[in-house]
KETI-646960 format. One record per atom (N, C-alpha, C): residue number from 0; residue in three letters; atom name; x, y, z. Coordinates in steps of 0.001 Angstrom, whole numbers. Each point is the difference from the previous one (the first is absolute). Layout:
N
<site nr="NUM" rest="Ala" atom="CA" xx="X" yy="Y" zz="Z"/>
...
END
This chain:
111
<site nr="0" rest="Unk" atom="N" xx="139846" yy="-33884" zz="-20870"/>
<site nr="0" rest="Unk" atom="CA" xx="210" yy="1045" zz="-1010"/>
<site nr="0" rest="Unk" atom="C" xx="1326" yy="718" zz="289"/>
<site nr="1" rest="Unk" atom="N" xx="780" yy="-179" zz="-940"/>
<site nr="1" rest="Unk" atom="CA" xx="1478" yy="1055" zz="200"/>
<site nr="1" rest="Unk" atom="C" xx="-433" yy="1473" zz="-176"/>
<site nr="2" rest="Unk" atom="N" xx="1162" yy="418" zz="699"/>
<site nr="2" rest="Unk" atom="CA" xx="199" yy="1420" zz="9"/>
<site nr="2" rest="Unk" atom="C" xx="-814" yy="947" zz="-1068"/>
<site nr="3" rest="Unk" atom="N" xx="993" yy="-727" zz="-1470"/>
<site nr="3" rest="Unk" atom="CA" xx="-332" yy="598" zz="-1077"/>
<site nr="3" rest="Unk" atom="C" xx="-1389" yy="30" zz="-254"/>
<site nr="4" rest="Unk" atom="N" xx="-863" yy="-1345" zz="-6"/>
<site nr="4" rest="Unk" atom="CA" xx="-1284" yy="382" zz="-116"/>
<site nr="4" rest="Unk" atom="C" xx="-634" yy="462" zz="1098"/>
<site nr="5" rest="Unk" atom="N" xx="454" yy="313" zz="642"/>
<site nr="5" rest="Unk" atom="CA" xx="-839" yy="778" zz="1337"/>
<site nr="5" rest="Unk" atom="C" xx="-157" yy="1650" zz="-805"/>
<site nr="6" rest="Unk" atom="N" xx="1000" yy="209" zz="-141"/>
<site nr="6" rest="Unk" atom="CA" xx="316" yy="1203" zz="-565"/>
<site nr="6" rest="Unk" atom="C" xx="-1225" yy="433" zz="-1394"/>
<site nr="7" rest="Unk" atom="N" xx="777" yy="-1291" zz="-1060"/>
<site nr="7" rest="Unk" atom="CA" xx="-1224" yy="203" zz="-1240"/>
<site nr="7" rest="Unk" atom="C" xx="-1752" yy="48" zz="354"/>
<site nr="8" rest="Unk" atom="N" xx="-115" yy="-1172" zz="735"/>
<site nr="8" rest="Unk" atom="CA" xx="-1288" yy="146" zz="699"/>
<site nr="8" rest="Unk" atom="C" xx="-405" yy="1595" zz="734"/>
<site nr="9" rest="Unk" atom="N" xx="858" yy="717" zz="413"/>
<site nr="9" rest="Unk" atom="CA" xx="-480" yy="760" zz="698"/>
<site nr="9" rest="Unk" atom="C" xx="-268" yy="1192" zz="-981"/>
<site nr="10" rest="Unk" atom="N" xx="694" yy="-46" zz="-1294"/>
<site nr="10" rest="Unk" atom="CA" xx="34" yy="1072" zz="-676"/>
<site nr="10" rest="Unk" atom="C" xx="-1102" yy="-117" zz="-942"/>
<site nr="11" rest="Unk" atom="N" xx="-309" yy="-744" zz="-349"/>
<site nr="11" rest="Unk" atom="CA" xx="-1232" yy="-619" zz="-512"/>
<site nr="11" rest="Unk" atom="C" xx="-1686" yy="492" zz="168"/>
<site nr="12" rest="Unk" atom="N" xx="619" yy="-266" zz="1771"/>
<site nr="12" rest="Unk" atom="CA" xx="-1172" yy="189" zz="1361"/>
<site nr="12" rest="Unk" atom="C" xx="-17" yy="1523" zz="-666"/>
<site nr="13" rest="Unk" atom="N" xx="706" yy="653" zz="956"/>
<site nr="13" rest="Unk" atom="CA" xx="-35" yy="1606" zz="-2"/>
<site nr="13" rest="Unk" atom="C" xx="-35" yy="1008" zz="-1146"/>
<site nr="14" rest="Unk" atom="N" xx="-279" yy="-789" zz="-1184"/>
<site nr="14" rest="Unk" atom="CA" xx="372" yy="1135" zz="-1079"/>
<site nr="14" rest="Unk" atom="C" xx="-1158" yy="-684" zz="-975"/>
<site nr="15" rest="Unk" atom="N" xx="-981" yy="805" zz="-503"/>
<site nr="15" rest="Unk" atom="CA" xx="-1177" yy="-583" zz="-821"/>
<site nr="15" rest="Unk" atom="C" xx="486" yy="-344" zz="-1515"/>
<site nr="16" rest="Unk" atom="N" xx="1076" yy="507" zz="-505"/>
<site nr="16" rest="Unk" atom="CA" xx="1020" yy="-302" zz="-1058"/>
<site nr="16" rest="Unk" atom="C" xx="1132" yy="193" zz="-11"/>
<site nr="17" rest="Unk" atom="N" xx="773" yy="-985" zz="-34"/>
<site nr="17" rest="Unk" atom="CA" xx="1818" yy="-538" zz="280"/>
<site nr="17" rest="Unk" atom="C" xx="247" yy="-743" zz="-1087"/>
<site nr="18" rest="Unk" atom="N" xx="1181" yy="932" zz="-274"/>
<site nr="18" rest="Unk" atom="CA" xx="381" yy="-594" zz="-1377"/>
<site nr="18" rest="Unk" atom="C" xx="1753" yy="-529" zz="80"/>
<site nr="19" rest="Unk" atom="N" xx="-398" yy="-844" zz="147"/>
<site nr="19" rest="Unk" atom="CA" xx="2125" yy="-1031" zz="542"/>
<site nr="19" rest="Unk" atom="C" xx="725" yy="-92" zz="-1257"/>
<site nr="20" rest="Unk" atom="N" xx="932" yy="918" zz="-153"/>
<site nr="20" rest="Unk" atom="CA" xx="726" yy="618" zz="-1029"/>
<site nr="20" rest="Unk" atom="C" xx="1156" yy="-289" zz="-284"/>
<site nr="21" rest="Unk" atom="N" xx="1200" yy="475" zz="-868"/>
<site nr="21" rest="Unk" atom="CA" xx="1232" yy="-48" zz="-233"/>
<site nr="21" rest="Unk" atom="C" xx="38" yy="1953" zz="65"/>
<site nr="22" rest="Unk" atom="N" xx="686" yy="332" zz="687"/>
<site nr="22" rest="Unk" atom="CA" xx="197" yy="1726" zz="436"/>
<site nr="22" rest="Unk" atom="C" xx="-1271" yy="104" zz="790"/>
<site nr="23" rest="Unk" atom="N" xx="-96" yy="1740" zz="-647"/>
<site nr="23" rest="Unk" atom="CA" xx="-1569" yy="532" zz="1270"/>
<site nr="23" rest="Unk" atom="C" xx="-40" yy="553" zz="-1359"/>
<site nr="24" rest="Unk" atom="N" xx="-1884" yy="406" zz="565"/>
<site nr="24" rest="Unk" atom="CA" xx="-774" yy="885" zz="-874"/>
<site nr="24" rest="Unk" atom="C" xx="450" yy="1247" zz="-1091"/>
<site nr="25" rest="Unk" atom="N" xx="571" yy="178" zz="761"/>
<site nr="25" rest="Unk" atom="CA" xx="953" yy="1363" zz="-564"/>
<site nr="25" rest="Unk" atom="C" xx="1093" yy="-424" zz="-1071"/>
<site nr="26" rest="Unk" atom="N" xx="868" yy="-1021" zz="714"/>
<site nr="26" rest="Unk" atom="CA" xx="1594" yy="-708" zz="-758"/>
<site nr="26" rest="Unk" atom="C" xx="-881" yy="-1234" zz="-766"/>
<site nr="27" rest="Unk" atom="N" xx="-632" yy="-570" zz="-376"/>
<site nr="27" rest="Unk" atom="CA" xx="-18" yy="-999" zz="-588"/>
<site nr="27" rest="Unk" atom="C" xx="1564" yy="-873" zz="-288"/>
<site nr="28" rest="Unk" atom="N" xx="47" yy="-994" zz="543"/>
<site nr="28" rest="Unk" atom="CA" xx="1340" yy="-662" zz="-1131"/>
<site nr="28" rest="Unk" atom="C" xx="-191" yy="-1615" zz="-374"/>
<site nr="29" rest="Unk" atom="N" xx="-1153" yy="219" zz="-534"/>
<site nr="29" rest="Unk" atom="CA" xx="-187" yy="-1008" zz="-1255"/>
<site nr="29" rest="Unk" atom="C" xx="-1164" yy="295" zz="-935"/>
<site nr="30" rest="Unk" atom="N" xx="16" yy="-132" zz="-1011"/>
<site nr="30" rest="Unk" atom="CA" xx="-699" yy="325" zz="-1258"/>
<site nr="30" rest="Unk" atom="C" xx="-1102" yy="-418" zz="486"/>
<site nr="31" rest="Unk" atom="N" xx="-475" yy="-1383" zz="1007"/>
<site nr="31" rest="Unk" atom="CA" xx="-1438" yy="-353" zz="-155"/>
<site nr="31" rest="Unk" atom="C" xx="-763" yy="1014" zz="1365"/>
<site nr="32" rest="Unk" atom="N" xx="1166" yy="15" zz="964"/>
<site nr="32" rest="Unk" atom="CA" xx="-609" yy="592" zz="1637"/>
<site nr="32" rest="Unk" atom="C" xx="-334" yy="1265" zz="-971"/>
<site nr="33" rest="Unk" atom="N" xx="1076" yy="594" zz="-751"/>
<site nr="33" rest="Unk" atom="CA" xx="-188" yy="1242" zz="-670"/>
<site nr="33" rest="Unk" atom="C" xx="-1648" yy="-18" zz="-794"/>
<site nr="34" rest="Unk" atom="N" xx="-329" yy="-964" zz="-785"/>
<site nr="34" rest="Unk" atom="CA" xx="-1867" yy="178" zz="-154"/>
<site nr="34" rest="Unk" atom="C" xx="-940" yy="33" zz="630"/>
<site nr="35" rest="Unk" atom="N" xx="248" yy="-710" zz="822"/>
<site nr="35" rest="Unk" atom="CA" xx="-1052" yy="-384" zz="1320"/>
<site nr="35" rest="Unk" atom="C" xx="-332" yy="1342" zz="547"/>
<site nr="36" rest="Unk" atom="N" xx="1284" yy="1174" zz="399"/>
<site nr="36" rest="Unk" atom="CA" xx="163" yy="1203" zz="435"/>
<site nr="36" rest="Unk" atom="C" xx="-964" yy="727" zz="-857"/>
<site nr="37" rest="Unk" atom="N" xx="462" yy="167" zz="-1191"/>
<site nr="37" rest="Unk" atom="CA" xx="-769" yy="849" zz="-1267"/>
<site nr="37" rest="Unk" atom="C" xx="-1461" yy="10" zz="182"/>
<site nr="38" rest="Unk" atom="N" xx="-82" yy="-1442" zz="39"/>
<site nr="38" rest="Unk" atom="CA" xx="-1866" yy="-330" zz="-313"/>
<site nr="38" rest="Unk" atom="C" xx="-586" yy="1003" zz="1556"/>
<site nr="39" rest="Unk" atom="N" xx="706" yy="-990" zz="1173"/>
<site nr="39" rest="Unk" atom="CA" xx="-550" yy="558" zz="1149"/>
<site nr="39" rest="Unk" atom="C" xx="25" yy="1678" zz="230"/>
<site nr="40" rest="Unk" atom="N" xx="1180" yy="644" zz="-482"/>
<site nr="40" rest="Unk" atom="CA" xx="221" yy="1148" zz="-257"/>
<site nr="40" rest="Unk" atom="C" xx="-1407" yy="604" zz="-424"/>
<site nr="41" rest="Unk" atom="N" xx="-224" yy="-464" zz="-1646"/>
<site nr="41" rest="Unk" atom="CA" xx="-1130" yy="256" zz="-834"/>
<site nr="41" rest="Unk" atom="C" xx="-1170" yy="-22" zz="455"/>
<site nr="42" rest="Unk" atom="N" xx="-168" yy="-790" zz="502"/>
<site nr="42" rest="Unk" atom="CA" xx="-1272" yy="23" zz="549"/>
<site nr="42" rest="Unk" atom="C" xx="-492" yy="409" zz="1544"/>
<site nr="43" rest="Unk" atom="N" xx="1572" yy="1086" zz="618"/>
<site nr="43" rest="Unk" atom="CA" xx="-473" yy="752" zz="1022"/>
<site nr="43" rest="Unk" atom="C" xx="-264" yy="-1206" zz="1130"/>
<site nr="44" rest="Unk" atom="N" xx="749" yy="-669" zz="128"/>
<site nr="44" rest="Unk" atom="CA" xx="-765" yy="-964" zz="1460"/>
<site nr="44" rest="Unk" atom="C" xx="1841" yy="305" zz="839"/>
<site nr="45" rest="Unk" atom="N" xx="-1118" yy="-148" zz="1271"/>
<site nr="45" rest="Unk" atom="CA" xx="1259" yy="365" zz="993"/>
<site nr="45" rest="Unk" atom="C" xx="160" yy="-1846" zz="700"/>
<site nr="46" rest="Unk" atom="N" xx="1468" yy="365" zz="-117"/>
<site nr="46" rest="Unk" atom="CA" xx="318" yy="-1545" zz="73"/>
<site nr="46" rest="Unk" atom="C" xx="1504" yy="53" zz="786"/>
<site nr="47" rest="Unk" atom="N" xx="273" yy="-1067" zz="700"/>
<site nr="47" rest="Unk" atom="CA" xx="1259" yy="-30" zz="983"/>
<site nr="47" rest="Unk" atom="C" xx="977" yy="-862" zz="-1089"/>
<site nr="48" rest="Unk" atom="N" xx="1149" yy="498" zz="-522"/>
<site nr="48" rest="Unk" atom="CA" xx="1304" yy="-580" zz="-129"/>
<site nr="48" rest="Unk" atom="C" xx="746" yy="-843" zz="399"/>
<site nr="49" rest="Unk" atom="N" xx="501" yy="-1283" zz="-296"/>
<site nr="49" rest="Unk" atom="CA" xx="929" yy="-326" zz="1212"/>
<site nr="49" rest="Unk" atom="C" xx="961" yy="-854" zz="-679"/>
<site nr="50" rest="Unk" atom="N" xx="1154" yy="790" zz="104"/>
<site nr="50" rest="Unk" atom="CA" xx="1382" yy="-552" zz="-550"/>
<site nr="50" rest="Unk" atom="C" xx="739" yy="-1459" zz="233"/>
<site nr="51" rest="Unk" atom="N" xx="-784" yy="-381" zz="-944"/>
<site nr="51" rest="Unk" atom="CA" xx="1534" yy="-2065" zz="399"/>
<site nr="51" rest="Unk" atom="C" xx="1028" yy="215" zz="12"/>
<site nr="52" rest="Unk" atom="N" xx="263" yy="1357" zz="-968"/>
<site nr="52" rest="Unk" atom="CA" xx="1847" yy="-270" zz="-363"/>
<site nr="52" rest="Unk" atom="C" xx="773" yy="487" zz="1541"/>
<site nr="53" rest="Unk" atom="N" xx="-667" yy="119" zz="989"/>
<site nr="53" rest="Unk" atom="CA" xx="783" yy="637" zz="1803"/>
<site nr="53" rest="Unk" atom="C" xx="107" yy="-1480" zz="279"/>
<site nr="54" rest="Unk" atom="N" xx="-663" yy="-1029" zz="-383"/>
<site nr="54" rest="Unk" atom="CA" xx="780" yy="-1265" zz="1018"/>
<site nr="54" rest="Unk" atom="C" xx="-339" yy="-1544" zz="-1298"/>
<site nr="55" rest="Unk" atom="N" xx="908" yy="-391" zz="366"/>
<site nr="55" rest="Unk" atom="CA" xx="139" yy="-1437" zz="-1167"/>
<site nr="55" rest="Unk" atom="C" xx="-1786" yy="-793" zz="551"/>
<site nr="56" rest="Unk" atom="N" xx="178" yy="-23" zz="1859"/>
<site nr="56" rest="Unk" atom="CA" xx="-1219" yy="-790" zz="276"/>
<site nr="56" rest="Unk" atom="C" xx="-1179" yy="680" zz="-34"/>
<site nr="57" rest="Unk" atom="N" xx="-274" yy="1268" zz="-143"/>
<site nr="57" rest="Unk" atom="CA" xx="-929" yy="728" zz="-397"/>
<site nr="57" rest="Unk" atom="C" xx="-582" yy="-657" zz="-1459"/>
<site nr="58" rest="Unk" atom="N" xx="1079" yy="58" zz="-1206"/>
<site nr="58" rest="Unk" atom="CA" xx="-383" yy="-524" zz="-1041"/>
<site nr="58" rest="Unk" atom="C" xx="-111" yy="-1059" zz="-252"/>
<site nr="59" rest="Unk" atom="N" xx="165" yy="-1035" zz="661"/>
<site nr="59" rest="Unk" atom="CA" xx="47" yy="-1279" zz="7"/>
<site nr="59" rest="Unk" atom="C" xx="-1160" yy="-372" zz="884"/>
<site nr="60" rest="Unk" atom="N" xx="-242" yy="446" zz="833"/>
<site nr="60" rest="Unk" atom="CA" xx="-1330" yy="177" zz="1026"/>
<site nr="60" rest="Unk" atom="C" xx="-1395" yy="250" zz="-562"/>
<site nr="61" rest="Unk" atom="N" xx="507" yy="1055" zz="-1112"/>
<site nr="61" rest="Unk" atom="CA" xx="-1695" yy="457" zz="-661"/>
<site nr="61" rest="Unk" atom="C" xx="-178" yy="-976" zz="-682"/>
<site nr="62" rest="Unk" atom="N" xx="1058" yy="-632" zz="-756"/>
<site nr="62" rest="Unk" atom="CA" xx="-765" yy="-995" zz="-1093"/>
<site nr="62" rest="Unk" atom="C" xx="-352" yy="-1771" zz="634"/>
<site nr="63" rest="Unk" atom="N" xx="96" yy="-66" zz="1440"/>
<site nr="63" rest="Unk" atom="CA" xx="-321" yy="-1425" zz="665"/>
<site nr="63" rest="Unk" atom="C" xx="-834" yy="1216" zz="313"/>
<site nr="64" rest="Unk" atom="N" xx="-853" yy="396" zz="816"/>
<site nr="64" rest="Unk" atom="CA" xx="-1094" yy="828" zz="203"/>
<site nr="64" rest="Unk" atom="C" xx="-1038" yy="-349" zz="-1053"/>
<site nr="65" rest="Unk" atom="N" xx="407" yy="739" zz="-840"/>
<site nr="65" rest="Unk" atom="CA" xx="-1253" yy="91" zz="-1231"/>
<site nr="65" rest="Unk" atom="C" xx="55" yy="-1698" zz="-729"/>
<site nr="66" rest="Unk" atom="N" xx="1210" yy="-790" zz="167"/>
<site nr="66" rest="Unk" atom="CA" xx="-71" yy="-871" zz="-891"/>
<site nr="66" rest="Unk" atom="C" xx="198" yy="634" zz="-1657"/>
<site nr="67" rest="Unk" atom="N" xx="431" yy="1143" zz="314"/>
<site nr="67" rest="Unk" atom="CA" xx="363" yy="621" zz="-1366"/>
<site nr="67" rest="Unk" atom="C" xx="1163" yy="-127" zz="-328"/>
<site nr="68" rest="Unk" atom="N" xx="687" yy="-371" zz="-1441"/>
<site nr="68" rest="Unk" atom="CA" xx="1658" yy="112" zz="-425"/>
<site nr="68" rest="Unk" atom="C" xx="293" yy="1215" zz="12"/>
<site nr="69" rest="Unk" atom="N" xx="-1219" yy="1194" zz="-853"/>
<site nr="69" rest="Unk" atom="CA" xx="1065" yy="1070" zz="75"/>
<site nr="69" rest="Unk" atom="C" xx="-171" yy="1405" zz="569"/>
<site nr="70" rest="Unk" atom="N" xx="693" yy="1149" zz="-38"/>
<site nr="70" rest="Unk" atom="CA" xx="-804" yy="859" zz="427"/>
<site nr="70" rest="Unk" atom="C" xx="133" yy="1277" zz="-1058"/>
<site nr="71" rest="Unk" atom="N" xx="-822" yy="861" zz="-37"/>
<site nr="71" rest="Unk" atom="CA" xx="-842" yy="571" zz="1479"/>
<site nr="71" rest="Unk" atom="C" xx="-1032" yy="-635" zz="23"/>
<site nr="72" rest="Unk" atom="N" xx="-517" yy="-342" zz="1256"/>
<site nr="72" rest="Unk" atom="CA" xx="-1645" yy="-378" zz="220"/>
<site nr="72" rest="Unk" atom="C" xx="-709" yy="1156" zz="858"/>
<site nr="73" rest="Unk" atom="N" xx="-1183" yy="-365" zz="-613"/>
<site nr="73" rest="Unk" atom="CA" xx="-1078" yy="1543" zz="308"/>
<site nr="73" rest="Unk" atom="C" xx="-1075" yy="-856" zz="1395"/>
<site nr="74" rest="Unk" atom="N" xx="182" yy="585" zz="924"/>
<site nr="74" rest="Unk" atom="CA" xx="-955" yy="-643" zz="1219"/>
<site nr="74" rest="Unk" atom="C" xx="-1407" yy="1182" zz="-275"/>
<site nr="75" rest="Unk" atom="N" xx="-1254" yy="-535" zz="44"/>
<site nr="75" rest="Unk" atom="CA" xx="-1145" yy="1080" zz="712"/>
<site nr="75" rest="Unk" atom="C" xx="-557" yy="-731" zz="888"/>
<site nr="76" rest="Unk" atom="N" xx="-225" yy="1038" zz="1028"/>
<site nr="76" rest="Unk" atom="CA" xx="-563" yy="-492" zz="961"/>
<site nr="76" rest="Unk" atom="C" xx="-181" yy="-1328" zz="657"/>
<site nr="77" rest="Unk" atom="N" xx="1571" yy="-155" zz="-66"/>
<site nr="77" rest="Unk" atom="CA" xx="188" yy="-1380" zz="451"/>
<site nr="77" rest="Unk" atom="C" xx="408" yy="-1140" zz="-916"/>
<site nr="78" rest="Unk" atom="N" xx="-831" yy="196" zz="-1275"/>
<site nr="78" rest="Unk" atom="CA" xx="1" yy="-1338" zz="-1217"/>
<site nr="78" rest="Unk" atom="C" xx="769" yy="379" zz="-1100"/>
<site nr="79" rest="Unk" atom="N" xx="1456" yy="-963" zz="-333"/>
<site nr="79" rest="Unk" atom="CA" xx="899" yy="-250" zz="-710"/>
<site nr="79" rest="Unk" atom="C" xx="-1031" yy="194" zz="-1320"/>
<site nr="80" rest="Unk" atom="N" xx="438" yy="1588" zz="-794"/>
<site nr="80" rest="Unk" atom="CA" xx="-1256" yy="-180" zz="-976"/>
<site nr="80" rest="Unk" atom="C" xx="1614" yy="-546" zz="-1489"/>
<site nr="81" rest="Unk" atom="N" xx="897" yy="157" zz="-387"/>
<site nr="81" rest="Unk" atom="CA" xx="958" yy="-381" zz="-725"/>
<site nr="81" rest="Unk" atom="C" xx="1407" yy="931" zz="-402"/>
<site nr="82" rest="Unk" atom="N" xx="557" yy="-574" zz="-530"/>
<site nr="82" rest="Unk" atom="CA" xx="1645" yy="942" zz="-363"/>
<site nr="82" rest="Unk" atom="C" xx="-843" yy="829" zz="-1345"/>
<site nr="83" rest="Unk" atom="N" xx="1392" yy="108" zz="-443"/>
<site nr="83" rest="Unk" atom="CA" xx="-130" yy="1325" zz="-1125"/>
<site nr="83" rest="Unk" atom="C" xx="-1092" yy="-640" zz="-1432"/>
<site nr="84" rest="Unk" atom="N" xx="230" yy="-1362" zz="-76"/>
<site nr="84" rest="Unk" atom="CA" xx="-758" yy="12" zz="-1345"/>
<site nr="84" rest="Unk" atom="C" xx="-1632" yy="125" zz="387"/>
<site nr="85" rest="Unk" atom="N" xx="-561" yy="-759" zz="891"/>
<site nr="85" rest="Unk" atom="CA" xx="-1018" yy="36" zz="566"/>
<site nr="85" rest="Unk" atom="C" xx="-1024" yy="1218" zz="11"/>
<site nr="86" rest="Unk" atom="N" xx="1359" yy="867" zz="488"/>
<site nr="86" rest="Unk" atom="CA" xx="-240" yy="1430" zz="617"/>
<site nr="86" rest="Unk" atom="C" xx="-587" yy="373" zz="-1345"/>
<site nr="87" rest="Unk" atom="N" xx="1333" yy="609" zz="-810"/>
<site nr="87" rest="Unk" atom="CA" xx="-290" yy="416" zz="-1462"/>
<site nr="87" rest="Unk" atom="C" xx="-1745" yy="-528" zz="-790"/>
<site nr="88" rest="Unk" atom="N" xx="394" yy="-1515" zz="-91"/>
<site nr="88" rest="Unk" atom="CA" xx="-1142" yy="-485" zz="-775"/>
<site nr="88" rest="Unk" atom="C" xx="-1541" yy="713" zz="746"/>
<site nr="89" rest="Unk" atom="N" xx="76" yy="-32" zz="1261"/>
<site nr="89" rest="Unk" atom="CA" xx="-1381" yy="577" zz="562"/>
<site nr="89" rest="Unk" atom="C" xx="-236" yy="1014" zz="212"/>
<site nr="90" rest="Unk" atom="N" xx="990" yy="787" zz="-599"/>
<site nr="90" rest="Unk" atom="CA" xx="71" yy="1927" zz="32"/>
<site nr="90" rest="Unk" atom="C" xx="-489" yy="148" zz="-1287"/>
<site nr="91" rest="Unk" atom="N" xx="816" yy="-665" zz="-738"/>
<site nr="91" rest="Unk" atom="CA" xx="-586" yy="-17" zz="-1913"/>
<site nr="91" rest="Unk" atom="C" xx="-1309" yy="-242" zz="-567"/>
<site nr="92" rest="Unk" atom="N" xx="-342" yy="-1052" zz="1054"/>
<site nr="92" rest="Unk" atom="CA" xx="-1556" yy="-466" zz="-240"/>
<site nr="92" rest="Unk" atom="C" xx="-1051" yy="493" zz="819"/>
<site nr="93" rest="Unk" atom="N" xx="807" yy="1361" zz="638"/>
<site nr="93" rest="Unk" atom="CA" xx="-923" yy="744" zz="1173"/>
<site nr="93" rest="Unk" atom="C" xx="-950" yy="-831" zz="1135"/>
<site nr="94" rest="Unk" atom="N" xx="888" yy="-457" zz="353"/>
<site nr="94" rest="Unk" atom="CA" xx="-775" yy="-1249" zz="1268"/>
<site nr="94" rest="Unk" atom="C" xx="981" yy="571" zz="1118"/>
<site nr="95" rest="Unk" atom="N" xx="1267" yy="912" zz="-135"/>
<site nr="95" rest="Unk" atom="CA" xx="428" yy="3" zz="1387"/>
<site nr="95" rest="Unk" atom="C" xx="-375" yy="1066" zz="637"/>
<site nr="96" rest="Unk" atom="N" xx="-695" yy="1381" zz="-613"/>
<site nr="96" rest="Unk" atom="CA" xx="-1240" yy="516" zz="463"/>
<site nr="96" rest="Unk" atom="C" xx="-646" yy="-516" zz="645"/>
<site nr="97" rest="Unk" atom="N" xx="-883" yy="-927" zz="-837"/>
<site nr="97" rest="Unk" atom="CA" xx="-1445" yy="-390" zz="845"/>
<site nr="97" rest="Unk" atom="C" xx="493" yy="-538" zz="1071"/>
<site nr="98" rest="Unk" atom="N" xx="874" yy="-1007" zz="-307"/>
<site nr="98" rest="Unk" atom="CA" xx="951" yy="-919" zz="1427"/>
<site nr="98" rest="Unk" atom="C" xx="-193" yy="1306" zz="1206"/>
<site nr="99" rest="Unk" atom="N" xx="1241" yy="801" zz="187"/>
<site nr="99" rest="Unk" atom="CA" xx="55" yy="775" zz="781"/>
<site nr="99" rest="Unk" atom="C" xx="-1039" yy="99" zz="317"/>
<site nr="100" rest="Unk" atom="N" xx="-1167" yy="644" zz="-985"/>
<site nr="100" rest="Unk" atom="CA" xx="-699" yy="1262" zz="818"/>
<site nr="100" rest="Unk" atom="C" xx="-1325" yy="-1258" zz="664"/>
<site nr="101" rest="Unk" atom="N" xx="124" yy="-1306" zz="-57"/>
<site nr="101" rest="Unk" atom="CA" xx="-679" yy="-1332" zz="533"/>
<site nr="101" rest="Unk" atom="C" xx="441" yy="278" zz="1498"/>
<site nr="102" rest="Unk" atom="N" xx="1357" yy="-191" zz="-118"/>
<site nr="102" rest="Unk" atom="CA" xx="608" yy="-52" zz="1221"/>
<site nr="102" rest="Unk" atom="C" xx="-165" yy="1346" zz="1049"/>
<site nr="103" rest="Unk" atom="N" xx="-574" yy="1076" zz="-476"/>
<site nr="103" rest="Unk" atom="CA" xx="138" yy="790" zz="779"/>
<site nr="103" rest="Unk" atom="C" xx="1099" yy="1164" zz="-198"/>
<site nr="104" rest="Unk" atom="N" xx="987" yy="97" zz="-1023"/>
<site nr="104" rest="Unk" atom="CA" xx="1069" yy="324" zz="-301"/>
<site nr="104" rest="Unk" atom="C" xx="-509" yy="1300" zz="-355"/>
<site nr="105" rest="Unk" atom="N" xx="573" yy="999" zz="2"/>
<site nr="105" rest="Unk" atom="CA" xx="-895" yy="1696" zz="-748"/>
<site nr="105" rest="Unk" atom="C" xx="1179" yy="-2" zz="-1077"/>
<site nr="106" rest="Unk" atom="N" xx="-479" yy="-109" zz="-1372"/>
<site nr="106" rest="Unk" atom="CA" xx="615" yy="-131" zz="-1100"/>
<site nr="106" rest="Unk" atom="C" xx="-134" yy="1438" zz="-974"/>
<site nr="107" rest="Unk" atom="N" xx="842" yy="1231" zz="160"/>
<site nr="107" rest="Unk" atom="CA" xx="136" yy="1054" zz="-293"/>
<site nr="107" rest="Unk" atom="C" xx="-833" yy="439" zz="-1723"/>
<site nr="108" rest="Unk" atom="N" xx="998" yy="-782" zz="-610"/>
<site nr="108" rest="Unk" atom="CA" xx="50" yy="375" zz="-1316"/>
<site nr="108" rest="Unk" atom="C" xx="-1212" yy="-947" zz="-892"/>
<site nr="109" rest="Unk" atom="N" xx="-826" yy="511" zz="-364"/>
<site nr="109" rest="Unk" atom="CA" xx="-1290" yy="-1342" zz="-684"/>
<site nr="109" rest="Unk" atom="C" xx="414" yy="-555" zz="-1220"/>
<site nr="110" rest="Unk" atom="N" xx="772" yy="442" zz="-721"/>
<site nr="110" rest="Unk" atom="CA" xx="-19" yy="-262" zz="-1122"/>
<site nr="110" rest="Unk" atom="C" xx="424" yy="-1406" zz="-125"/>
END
């Protein structure tokens, strides 16, 4: 295992929701990391950030990791749950509630 996934692996490990981004929570800088934020925002879940755009192999690292092309990808508790459309579609159809609160996640906002 390289560096890089030592690293992703570990952030994964230690954080019950990690969300591997373009900016941070706060800066968003891409329209999709930017939804992913909103929803998670919305629905009050505390979740770890973590910026690709600080290293080329960071971003290139998450997506041989997940086997994913793009990002952001949303980790819980370990399991690659999907990027932004995923995200969206199962916020819309109120499944990323139940998801979370399956997992153990304390999901603020009910609606």
């Amino acid at each position: 295992m390289s560096g890089i996934s030592e690293f992703i692996a570990n952030e994964i490990k230690s954080n019950d929701v990690v969300l591997f981004m373009k900016g941070t929570p706060d800066f968003p800088q891409c329209g999709f990391s930017g939804q992913v934020v909103q929803i998670l925002d919305y629905l009050g879940v505390d979740y770890h950030g973590v910026n690709v755009l600080t290293s080329d192999e960071l971003r290139q690292g998450i997506k041989e990791f997940s086997n994913w092309p793009t990002i952001p990808q949303l980790y819980v508790k370990g399991e690659f749950v999907g990027g932004c459309d995923i995200i969206r579609e199962m916020f819309q159809a109120s499944e990323l509630k139940d998801f979370l609160a399956e997992k153990g996640i304390s999901v603020q906002n009910a609606a």
